[in-house]
C-alpha positions as CSV (number, residue, x, y, z in Angstrom):
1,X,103.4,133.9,98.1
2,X,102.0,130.5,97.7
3,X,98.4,130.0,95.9
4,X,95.6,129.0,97.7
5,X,94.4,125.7,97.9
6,X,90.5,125.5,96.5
7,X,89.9,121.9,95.3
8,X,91.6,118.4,96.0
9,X,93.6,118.9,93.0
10,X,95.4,122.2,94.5
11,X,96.3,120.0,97.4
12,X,97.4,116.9,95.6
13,X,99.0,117.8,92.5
14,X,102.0,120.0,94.3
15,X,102.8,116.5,96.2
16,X,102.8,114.3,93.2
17,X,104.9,116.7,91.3
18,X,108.5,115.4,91.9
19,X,109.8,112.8,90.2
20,X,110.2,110.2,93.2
21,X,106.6,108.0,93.7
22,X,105.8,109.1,97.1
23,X,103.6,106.2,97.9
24,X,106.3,103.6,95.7
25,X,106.0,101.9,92.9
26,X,105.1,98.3,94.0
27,X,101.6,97.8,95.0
28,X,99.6,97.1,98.7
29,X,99.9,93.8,99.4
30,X,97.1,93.2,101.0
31,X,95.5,93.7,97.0
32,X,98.4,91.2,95.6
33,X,96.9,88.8,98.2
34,X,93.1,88.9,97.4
35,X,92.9,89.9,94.1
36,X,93.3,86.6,92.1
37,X,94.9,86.8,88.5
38,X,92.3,87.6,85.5
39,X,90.7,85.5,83.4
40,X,90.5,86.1,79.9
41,X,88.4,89.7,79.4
42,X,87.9,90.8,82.6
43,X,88.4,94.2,84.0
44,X,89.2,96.4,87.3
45,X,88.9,99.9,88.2
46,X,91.0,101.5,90.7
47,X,89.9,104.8,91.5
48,X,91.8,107.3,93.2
49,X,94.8,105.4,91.8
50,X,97.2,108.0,92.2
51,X,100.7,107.5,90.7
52,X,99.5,104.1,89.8
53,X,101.1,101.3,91.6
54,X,97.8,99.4,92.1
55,X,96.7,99.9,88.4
56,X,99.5,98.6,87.1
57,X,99.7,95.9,89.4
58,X,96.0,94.6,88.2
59,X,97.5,94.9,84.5
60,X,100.7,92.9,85.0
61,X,98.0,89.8,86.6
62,X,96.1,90.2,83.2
63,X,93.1,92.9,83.9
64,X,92.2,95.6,81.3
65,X,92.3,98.7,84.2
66,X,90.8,102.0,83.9
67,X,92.0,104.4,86.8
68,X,91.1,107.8,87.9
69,X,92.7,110.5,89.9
70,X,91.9,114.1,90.3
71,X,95.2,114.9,90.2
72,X,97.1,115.4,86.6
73,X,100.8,115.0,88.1
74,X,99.8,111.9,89.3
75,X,98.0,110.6,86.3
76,X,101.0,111.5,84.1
77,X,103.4,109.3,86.6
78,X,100.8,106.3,86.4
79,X,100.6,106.4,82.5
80,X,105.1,106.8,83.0
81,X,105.0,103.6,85.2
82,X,102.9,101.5,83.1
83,X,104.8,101.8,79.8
84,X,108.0,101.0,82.5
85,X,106.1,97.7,83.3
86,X,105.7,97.4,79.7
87,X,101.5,97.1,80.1
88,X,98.6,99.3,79.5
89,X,96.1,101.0,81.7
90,X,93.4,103.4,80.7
91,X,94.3,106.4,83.0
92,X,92.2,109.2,83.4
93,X,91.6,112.1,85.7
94,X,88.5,113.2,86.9
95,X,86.2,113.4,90.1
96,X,85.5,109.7,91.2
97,X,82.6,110.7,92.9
98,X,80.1,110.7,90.0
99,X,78.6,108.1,88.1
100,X,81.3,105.3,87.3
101,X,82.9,104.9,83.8
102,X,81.1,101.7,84.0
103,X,80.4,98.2,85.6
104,X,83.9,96.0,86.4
105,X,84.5,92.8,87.2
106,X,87.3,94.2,90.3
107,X,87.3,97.4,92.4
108,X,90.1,97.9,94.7
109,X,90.6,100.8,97.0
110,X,94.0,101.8,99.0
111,X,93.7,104.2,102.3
112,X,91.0,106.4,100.4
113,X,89.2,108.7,103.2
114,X,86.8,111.2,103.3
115,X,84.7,113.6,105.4
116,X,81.4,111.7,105.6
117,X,79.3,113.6,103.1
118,X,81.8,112.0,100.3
119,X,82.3,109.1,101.8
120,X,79.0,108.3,101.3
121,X,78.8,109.1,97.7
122,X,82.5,107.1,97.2
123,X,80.7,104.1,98.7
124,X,77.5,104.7,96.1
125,X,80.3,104.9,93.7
126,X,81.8,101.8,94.3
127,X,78.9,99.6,94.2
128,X,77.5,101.5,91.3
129,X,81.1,100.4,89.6
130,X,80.8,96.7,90.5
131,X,79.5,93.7,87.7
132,X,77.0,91.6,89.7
133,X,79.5,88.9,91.5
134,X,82.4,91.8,91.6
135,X,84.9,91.6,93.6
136,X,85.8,95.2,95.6
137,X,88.6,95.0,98.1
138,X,89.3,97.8,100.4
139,X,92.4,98.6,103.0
140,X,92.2,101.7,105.0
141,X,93.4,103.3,107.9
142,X,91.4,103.1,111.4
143,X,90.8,104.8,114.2
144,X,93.7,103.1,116.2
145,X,95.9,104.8,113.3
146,X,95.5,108.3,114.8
147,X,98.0,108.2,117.4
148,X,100.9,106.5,114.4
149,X,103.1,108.2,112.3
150,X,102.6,106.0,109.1
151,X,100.1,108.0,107.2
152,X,96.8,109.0,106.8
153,X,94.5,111.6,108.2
154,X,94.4,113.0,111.4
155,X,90.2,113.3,111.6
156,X,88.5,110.4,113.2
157,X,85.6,111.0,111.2
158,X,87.5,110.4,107.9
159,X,88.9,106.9,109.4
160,X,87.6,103.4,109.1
161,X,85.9,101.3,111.5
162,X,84.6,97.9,110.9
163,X,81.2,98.5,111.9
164,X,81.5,101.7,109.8
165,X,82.3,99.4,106.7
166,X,79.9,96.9,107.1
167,X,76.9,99.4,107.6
168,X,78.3,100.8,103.7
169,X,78.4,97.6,102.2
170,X,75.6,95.7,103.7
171,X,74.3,95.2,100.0
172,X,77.4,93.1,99.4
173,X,78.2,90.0,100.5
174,X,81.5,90.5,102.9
175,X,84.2,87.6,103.0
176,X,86.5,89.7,104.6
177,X,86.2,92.0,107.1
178,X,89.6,92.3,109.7
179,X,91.8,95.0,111.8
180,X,95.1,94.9,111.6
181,X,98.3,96.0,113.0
182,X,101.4,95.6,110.5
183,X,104.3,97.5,108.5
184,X,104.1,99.8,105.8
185,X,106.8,100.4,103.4
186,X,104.8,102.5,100.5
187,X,107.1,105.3,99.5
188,X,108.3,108.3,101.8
189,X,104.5,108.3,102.2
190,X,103.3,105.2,104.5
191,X,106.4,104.0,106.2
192,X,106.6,102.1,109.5
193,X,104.0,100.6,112.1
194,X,100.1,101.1,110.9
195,X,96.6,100.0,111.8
196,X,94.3,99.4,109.2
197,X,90.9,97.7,108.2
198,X,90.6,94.8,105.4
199,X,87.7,95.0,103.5
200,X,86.9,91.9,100.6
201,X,83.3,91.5,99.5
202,X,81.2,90.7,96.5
203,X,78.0,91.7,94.5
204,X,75.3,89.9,94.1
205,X,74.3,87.9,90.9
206,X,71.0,88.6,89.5
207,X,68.7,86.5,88.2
């Protein structure tokens, strides 16, 4: 008899625990192409990070990363990954939908969806974890994804659309706001034709 599955963690930690990175080791490449390399003390946050890749990736290009993820299996692979990329990341796990661990100077975010009750607070979130003039970048699945086969959920209302996006980040300023149709190769998990939405925008600097 299997246990029941009560919290995220339940769901997530059972897929995580293998020893193959189901959504791959190298990172999204839509991040590789916005996020430009650090300068000297800057930092990134990648919540919901998973196994990882996208943590790592933003340490290899000079960030000091902190990374959360509810689930422990994956945490322990991210933490295994880094120290194979011989870099450091701060990895944690925990709920990302509280207050942030504090203010960075990046924010990325790979096909992270929710039921719109916490997609509202994971948009607080995000803003909350930005420095004024931080840059949050943002790639997720939309609603054209539902009838694919390359991931992501099966609930329009946890998918992306781009008026969707720009209603939650209004208080930004958005550079970047695109659909697109193109491949994934991710791990076993986001393989083959997929449409998504490309989100880059930036804080304001106070006075």
């Amino acid at each position: 008899m299997t246990n029941p599955v009560t919290t995220p963690a339940d769901f997530w930690n059972p897929k995580f625990d293998t020893r193959e990175y189901i959504f791959g080791k190298t990172p999204n490449t839509f991040l590789t192409a916005v996020i430009p390399p650090a300068q000297s003390g800057q930092t990134a946050y990648a919540p919901a990070d998973g196994e990882g890749r996208n943590g790592v990736y933003l340490a290899q290009i000079g960030y000091d990363v902190t990374s959360v993820d509810i689930a422990e299996k994956a945490v322990e692979k991210a933490r295994l990954l880094a120290a194979d990329k011989g870099v450091e990341i701060n990895a944690n796990v925990g709920d990302i939908m509280g207050a942030p661990p504090a203010e960075f100077d990046v924010v990325i975010v790979s096909f992270m969806h929710f039921r719109p009750d916490d997609h509202k607070r994971f948009v607080d979130h995000l803003i909350a974890a930005l420095k004024p003039g931080g840059l949050l970048a943002i790639e997720g699945y939309s609603l054209d994804q539902l009838p694919l086969q390359s991931g992501g959920p099966k609930s329009e209302d946890m998918l992306y659309t781009r008026q969707k996006l720009a209603d939650d980040f209004q208080a930004l300023h958005i550079t970047l706001l695109q659909d697109t149709r193109r491949t994934l190769s991710e791990g076993n998990r986001h393989q083959g034709e997929a449409a998504t939405i490309q989100l880059v925008a930036r804080k304001a600097i106070t006075a």
